[in-house]
C-alpha positions in Angstrom: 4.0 12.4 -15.7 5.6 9.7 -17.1 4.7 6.8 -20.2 6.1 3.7 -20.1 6.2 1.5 -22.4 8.6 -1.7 -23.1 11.0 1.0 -25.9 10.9 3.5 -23.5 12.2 3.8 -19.8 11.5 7.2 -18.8 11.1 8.1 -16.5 -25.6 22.2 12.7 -26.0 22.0 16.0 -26.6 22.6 19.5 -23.8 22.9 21.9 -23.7 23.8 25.3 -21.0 23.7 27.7 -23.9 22.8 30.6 -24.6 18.8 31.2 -22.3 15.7 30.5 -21.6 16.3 27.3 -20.9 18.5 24.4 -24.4 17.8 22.7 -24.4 18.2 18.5 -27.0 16.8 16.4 -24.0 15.6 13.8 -20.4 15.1 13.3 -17.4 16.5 11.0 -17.1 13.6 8.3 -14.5 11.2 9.1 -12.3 12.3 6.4 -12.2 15.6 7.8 -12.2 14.5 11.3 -8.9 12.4 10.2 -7.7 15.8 8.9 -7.8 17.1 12.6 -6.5 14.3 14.2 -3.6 14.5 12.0 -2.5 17.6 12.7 -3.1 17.1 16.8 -0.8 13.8 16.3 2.0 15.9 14.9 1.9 18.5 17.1 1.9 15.7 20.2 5.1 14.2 18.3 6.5 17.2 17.7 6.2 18.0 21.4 7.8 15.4 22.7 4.7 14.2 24.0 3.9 10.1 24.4 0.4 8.7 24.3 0.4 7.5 27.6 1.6 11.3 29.1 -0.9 13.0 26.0 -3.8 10.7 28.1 -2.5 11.4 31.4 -2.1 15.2 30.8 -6.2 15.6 29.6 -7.9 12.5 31.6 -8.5 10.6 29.0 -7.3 6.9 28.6 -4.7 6.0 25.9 -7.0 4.1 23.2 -9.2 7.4 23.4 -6.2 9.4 22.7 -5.3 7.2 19.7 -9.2 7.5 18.5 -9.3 10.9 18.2 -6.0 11.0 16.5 -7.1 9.0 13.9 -10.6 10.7 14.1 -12.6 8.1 14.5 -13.7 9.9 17.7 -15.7 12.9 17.2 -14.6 15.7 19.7 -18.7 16.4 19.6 -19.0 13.6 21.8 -16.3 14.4 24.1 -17.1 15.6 27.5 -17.0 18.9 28.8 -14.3 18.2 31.4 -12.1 16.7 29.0 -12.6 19.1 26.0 -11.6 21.7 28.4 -7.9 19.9 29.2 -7.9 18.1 25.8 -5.1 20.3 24.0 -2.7 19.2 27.0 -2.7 16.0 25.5 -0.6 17.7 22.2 1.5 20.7 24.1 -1.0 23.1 22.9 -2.0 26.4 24.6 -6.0 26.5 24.4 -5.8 29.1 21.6 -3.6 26.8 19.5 -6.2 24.0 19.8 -9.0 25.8 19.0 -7.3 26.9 16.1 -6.5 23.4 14.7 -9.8 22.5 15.3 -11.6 25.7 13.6 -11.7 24.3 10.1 -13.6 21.4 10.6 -15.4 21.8 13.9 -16.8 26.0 13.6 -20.2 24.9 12.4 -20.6 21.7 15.0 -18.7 23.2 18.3 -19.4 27.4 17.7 -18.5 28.2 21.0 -14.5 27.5 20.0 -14.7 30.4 17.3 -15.8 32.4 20.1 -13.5 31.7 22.5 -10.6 32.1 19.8 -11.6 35.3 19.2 -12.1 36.4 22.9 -8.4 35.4 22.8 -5.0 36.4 20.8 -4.8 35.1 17.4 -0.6 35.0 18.8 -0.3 34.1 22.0 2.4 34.9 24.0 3.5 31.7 24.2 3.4 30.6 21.0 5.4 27.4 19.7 6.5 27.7 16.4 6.5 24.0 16.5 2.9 23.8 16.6 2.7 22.1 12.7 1.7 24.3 9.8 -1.2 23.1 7.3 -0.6 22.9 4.0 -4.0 22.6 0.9 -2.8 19.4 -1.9 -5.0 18.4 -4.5 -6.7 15.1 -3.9 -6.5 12.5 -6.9 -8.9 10.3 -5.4 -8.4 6.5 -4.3 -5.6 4.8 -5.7 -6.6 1.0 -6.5 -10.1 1.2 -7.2 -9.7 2.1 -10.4 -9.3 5.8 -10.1 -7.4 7.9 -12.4 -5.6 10.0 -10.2 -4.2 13.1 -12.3 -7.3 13.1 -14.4 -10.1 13.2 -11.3 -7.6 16.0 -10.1 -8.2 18.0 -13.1 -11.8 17.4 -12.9 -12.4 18.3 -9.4 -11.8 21.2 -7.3 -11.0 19.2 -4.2 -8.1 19.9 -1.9 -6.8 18.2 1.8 -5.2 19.9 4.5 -2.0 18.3 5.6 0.7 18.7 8.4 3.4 20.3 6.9 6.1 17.7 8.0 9.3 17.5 6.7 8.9 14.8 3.8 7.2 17.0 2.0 7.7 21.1 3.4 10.6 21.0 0.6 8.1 20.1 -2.4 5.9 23.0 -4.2 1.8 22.4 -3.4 1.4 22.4 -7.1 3.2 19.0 -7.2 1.8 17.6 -5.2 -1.1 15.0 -5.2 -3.0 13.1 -2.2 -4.3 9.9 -2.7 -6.2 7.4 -0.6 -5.0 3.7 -0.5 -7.4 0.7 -1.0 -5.8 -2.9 -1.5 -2.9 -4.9 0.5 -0.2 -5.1 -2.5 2.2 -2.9 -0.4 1.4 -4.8 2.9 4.7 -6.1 3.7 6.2 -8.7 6.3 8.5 -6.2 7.7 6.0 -3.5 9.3 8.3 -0.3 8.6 7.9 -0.3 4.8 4.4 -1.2 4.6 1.2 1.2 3.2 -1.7 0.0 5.2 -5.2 0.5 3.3 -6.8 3.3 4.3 -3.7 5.6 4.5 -3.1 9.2 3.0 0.2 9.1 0.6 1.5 12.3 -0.8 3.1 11.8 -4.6 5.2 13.9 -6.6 4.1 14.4 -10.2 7.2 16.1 -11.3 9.9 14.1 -10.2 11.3 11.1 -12.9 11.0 7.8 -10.8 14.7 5.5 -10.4 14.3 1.9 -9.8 13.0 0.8 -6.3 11.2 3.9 -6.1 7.2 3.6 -5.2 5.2 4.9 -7.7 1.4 5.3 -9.0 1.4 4.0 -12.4 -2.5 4.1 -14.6 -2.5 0.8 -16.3 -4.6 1.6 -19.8 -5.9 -0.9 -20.9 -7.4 -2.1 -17.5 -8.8 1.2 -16.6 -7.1 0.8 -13.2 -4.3 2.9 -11.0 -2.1 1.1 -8.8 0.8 1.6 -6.4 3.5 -0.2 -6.9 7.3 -0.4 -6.6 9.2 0.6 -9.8 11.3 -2.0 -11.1 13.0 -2.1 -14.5 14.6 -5.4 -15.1 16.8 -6.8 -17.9 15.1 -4.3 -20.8 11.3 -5.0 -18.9 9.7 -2.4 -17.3 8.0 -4.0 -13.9 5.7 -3.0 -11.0 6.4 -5.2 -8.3 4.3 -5.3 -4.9 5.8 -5.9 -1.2 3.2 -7.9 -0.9 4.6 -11.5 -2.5 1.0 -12.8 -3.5 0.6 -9.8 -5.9 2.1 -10.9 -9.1 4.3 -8.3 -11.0 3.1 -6.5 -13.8 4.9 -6.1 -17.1 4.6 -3.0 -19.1 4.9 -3.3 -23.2 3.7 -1.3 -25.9 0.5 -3.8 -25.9 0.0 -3.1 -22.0 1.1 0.4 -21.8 1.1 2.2 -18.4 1.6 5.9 -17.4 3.4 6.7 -13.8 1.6 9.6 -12.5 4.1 10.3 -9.4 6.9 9.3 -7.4 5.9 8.6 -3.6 7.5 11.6 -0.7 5.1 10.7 2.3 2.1 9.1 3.6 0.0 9.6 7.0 -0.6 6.4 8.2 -3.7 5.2 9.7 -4.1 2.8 13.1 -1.3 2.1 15.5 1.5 1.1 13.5 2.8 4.3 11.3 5.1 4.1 8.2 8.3 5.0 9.2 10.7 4.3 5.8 11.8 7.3 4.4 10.9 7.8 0.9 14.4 9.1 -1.1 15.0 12.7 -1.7 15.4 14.5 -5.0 17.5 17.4 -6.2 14.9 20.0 -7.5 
């Protein structure tokens, strides 16, 4: 963590496999049904695997494919017939699926626990590809005026992530996941901008160097925002990709702290975020 000021620059339910449909009175959360879709995404990418084989491969059609991966799509609703061919759509073996989906669906689909364990925890043909999950601490939303270190010291909240490889060489305990409201890093060239709504994974212990994206909690207006760290001729900025966003100045009479250096982010909708944050000797 990091002060700045203008003198310094330092940096329930029933579910039967009989009838049309897997029936359940409710769904997962979307938060945690995003969770799951995450993790079925990577393993479909780490596969190999396009959207338009993934929908092939389970009978399902392509925008259905891209709803459950952004788990907007409850798999409660999703037919028997599909949810019975669904993990060809990611290169999983059944056993692999149900165990991505155990976390958040055991309570609303408890048929899958039983079939897990009617199986083998290692199958024989296990892919150590298959992604790993890792538990971050969540810092809350970043832009609507969340203090992101300070909410994760109050609360005992934690996400699952994909273990991919911006991150696997970072410790958990440095780790922070944040939630992105606003359009200040929506840029004109689609590969560098943070879309509202997505997951980004900061580094609290890392110093931040100049054109590094940071979250910085601006004091005196009670907010955190994600900018783009910019010193300048002796000013310390925060600059936006988004050019209607005016920069702000930090000074000893608007002080700001940076509470982590950007490594990642899980992009929601269609169009992911593909610039790759820089790496840092540890």
């Amino acid at each position: 963590m990091t002060s700045l000021s203008s003198s310094a620059i330092t940096g329930r339910p029933s579910v039967l496999w009989a009838g049309a449909y897997v029936a359940a009175e409710t769904a997962p959360p979307l938060q945690e049904r995003e969770r799951v879709g995450l993790a079925l995404r990577a393993a479909r990418k780490a596969a190999s695997i396009s959207t338009q084989a993934g929908a092939d491969a389970a009978g399902i059609s392509v925008p259905m494919l891209g709803s459950i991966e952004r788990g907007s799509h409850s798999l409660t609703s999703i037919s028997v017939g599909n949810m019975s061919r669904l993990n060809k759509a990611f290169g999983l073996t059944w056993t692999e699926f149900i165990s991505v989906l155990l976390p958040v669906y055991e309570s609303y689909l408890p048929y899958l626990k039983r079939q897990f364990e009617n199986g083998n925890n290692r199958p024989a043909d296990y892919d150590p590809q298959v992604p790993k999950m890792r538990s971050i601490r969540y810092g809350g939303i970043i832009g609507a005026g969340v203090n992101p270190l300070a909410y994760a010291a109050e609360s005992s909240q934690y996400e699952s992530i994909p273990d991919f490889p911006e991150v696997e060489r970072y410790d958990n305990d440095d780790l922070l996941i944040l939630k992105v409201t606003g359009d200040s890093m929506v840029s004109e060239d689609v590969q560098e901008t943070i879309w509202p709504g997505s997951t980004i994974i900061l580094n609290t212990a890392i110093e931040p160097l100049p054109g590094d994206i940071v979250a910085c909690w601006i004091e005196n207006e009670g907010v955190g925002v994600l900018k783009v760290f910019a010193p300048i001729d002796g000013y310390l900025m925060l600059t936006s990709y988004n050019k209607r966003h005016l920069p702000i100045i930090l000074s000893e009479e608007n002080p700001g702290t940076i509470q982590g250096v950007y490594v990642g982010q899980m992009a929601l909708g269609r169009r992911a975020h593909n610039r790759k944050p820089p790496l840092r000797s540890m």
